[in-house]
Steps between C-alpha positions, in 0.01 A plus 500: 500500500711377777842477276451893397423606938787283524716686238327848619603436874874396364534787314331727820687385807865591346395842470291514834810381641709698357328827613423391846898440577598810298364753804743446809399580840668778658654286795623298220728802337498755791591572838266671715745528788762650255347859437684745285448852397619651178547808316524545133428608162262312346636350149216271340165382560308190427096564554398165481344164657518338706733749651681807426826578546723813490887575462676753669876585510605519879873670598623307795765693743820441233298642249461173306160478351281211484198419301211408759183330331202547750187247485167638600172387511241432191362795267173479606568512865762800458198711292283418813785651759505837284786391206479591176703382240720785458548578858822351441714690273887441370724719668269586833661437816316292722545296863405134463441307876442132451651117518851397412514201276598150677777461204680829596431657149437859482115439477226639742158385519374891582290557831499899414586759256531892583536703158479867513411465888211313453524114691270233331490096563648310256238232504732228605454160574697519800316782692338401805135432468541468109200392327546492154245785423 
């Protein structure tokens, strides 16, 4: 009995592990005290966990147009701010507030999103007074 909890826990922990280092903390990829607002067209979106993320192609002065990937919070805590899965449609313009990435990459962890003149919170990790609900 002890040689298959033994085998059990060696084959457990790797994949505890593995899952507990795969979710970063937001000071650990983002800058609070470098915010950034963007506009764009939105190009793809991933609904999934543990967070979603959304693309949108943002025109800089020179007209030179970069591909933005925006991080916001879980699923279930976007339903419970008023998202819905489709809220988020290809082509929509929308105005993303949030984080710049530590790395310099063009990737936002979202504080915000206004589409068709409607603000809502992104859910993120990095909002003040975040609680994971």
């Amino acid at each position: 009995m002890k040689k298959f909890a033994a085998l059990l826990m060696a084959g457990i922990f790797p994949l505890i592990a593995h899952v507990a280092l795969s979710h970063h903390s937001f000071a650990a990829q983002y800058d609070r005290n470098k915010p950034k607002t963007i506009t764009g067209v939105v190009t793809k979106v991933e609904w999934m966990n543990p967070h979603v993320y959304f693309y949108i192609d943002v025109k800089d002065d020179a007209g030179k147009v970069t591909n933005w990937a925006c991080e916001m919070g879980n699923p279930a805590g976007l339903y419970r701010r008023g998202w819905t899965k489709d809220a988020l449609k290809i082509g929509s313009t929308v105005v993303v507030a949030g984080s710049l990435a530590k790395d310099g990459t063009a990737l936002l962890n979202a504080t915000t999103v206004t589409l068709n003149g409607k603000q809502l919170f992104a859910g993120s990790s990095g909002e003040e007074g975040y609680d994971g609900k």
